[in-house]
C-alpha positions in Angstrom: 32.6 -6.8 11.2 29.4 -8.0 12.3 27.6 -7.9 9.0 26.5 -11.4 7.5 26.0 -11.7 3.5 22.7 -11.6 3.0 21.2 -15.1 1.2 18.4 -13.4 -0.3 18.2 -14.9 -3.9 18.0 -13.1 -6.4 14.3 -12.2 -7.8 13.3 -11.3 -11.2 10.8 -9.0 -10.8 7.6 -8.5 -13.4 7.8 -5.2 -14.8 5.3 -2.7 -15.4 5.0 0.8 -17.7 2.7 3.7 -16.2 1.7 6.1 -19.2 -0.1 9.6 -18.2 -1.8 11.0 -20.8 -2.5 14.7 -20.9 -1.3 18.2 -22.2 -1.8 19.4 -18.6 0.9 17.4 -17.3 3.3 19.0 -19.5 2.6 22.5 -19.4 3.0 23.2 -15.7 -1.0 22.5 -15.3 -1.4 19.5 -13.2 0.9 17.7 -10.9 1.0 14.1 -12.1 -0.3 12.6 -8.9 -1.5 10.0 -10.5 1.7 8.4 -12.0 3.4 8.5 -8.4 0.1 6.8 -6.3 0.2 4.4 -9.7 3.8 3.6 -9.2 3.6 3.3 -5.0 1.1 0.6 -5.4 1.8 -1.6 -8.7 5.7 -1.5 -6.2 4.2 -2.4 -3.1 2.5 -5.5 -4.8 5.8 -6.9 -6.4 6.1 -5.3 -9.9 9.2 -3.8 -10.7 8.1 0.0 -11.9 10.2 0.8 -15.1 8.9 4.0 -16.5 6.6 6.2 -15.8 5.8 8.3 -19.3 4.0 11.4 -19.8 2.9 12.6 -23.5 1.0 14.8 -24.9 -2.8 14.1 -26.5 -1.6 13.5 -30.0 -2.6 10.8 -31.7 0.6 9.9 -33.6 2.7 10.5 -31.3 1.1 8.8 -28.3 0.4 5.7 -30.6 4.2 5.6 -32.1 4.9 5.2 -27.8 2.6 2.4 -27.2 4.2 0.6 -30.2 7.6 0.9 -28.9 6.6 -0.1 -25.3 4.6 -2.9 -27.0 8.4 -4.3 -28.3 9.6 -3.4 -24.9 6.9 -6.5 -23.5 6.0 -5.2 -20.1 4.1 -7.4 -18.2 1.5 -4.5 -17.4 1.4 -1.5 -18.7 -1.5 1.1 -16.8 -2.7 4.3 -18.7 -4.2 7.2 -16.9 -6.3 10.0 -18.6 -7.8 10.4 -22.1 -10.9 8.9 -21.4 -14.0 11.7 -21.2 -16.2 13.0 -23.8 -13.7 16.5 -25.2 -12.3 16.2 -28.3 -8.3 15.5 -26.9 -9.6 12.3 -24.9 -8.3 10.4 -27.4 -6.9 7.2 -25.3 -9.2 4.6 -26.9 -7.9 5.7 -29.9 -4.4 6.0 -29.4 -4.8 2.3 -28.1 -6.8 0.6 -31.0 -3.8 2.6 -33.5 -1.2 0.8 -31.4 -2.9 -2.6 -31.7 -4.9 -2.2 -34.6 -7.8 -3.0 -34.1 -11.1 -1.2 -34.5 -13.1 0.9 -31.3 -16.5 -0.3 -31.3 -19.2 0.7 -29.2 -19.2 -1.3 -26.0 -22.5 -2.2 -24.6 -21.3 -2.9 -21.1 -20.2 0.2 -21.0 -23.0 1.8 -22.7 -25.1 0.9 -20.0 -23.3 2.2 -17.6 -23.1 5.3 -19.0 -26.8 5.6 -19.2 -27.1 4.3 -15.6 -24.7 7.4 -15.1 -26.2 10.2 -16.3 -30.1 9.5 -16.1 -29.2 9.2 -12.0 -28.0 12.7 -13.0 -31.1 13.6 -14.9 -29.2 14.1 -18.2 -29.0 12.7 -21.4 -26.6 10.4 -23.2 -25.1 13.2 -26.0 -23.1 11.9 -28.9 -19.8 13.5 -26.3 -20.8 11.6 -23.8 -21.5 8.7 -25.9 -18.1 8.2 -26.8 -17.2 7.4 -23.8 -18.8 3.8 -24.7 -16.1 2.7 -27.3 -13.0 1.1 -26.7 -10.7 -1.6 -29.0 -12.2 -4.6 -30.0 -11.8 -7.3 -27.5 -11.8 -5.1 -24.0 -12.6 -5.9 -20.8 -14.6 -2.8 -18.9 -14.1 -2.4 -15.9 -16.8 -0.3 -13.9 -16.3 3.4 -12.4 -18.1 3.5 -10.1 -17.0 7.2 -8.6 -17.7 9.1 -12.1 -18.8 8.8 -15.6 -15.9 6.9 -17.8 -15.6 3.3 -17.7 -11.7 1.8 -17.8 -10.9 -1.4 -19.4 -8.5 -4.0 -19.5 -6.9 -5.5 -22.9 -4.4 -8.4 -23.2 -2.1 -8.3 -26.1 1.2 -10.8 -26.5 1.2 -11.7 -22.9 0.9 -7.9 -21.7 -1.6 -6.8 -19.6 -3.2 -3.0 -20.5 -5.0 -0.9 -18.5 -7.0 1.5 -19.1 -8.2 4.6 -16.2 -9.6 7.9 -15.9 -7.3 11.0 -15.4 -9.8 11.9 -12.5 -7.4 11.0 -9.5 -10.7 9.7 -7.5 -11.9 7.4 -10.7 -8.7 5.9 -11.1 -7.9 5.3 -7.7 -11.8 3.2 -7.9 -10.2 1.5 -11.1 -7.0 0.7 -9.1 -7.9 -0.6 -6.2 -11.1 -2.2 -6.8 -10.1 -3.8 -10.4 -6.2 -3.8 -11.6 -5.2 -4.9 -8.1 -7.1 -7.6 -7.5 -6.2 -8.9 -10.7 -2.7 -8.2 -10.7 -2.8 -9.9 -7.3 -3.7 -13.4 -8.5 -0.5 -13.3 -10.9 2.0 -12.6 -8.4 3.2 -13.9 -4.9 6.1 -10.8 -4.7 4.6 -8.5 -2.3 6.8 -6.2 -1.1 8.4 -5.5 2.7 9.5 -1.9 3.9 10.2 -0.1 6.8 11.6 3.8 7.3 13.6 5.6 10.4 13.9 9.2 10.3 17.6 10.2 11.7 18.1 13.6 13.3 21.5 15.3 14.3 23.5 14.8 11.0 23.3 15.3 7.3 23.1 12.8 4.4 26.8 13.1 3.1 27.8 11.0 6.6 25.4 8.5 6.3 26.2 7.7 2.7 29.5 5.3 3.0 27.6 3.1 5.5 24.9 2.5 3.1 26.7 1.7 0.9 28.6 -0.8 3.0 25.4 -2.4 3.7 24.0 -2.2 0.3 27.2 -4.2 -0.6 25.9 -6.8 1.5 22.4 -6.9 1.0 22.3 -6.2 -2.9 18.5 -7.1 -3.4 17.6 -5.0 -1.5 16.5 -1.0 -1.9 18.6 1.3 0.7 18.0 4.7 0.0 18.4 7.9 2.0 16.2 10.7 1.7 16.1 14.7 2.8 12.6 14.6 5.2 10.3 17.1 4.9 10.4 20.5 6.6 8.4 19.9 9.3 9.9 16.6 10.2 13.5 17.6 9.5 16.4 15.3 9.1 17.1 12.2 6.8 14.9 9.2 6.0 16.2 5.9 5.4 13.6 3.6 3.8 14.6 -0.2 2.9 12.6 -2.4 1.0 12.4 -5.7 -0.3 10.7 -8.9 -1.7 10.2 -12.3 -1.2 10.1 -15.0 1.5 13.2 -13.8 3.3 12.5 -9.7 2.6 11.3 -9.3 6.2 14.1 -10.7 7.9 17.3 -9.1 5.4 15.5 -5.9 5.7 15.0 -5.9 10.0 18.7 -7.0 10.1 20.0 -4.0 7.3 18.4 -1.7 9.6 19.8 -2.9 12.6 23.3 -2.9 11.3 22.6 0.4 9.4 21.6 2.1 12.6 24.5 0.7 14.5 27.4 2.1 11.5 25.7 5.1 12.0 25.5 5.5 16.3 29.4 4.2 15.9 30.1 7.4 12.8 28.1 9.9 15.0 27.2 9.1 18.7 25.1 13.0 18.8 22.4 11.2 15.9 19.2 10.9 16.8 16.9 7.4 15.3 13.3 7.5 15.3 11.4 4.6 14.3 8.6 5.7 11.7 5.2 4.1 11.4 2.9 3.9 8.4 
């Protein structure tokens, strides 16, 4: 057998909680888009995703969560919707009830919500003017695509986020605030590659991943049905660490070569993202 055990070392991974607030989501509404984009990225920069929770916009129930993931101590935990001027945007409450403490009106924020809506030629209504508080003690962080501000809020060592359920504000949030923090307290950043296989169907491929998987156990080896239009199975291994690049390049290798020996007819295609 040509496999090596891998000497990857084992890595403990910070862990983070994505929370998606919204009635929408659970009524057949929305697709929760933002939960999966959420969860791609906080991955691809070395967190280790553990949930990702939708609830409803209740106040008691929504704050009884928080207090639970609270004793649960994820390092970050990211919350998505909840945050505009109708009466079930009720994040910055649900939040001060979890760690209570009081909302008070933000002046940060305040201004940017006047800088918001006078470029718009409107006024600053008592709706819109809630958009200004937030728990004592938060960080805002600008939107700079719509209206509501996010914030951050460190509690016990956890880091809380706060976005818009807008997909376009929270991406701005995302990538242009939570990342760039996030990415100053870790070094993990992940390591993938796919290969799309043609010509056979996922019930053959499975014993050899495993066999590899038994070999390379930090690793993630996973196959996957590909779309329609592509066709076939998609085998995506990922990784992190110093050493990720090299154990995942060899997994493939020796995947794709169990595979050619099990079924000379399959076809490999290298994908590129």
């Amino acid at each position: 057998m040509f496999i090596e055990k891998s000497r990857l070392m084992t890595m403990i991974l910070p862990t983070a909680e994505i929370v998606c607030l919204g009635n929408e989501l659970l009524i057949g509404v929305t697709v929760n888009t933002n939960g999966t984009f959420m969860g791609e990225k906080l991955t691809q920069l070395g967190y280790e995703v553990r949930r990702i929770t939708c609830i409803r916009d209740d106040l008691e129930l929504a704050s009884a969560f928080f207090k639970e993931a609270f004793l649960r101590k994820p390092d970050v935990i990211v919350v998505s919707g909840g945050l505009g001027p109708t009466y079930d945007d009720i994040q910055m409450e649900v939040l001060g009830a979890a760690l209570a403490v009081p909302l008070i009106e933000n002046n940060q924020a305040l201004q940017q919500l006047e800088t918001y809506y006078e470029r718009r030629n409107l006024g600053l209504t008592k709706e819109r003017r809630k958009m200004a508080l937030f728990p004592e003690g938060a960080t805002i962080l600008s939107n700079s695509v719509g209206g509501a501000p996010g914030c951050h809020i460190e509690h016990e060592g956890m880091d809380i986020f706060s976005v818009p359920g807008v997909p376009p504000e929270m991406k701005d949030i995302l990538l242009n605030h939570i990342i760039p923090i996030l990415r100053a307290k870790v070094d993990n950043n992940l390591y993938e590659l796919k290969f799309q296989l043609l010509n056979c169907i996922e019930s053959e491929l499975a014993p050899h991943i495993q066999t590899v998987k038994t070999y390379y156990p930090d690793l993630y080896i996973k196959s996957h049905p590909a779309n329609k239009a592509k066709g076939g199975i998609v085998i995506h291994i990922s990784g992190y660490g110093e050493t990720a690049e090299k154990s995942v390049s060899k997994a493939r290798k020796e995947l794709q070569v169990l595979f050619k020996k099990e079924k000379p007819s399959i076809e490999i295609k290298e994908i590129k993202e």
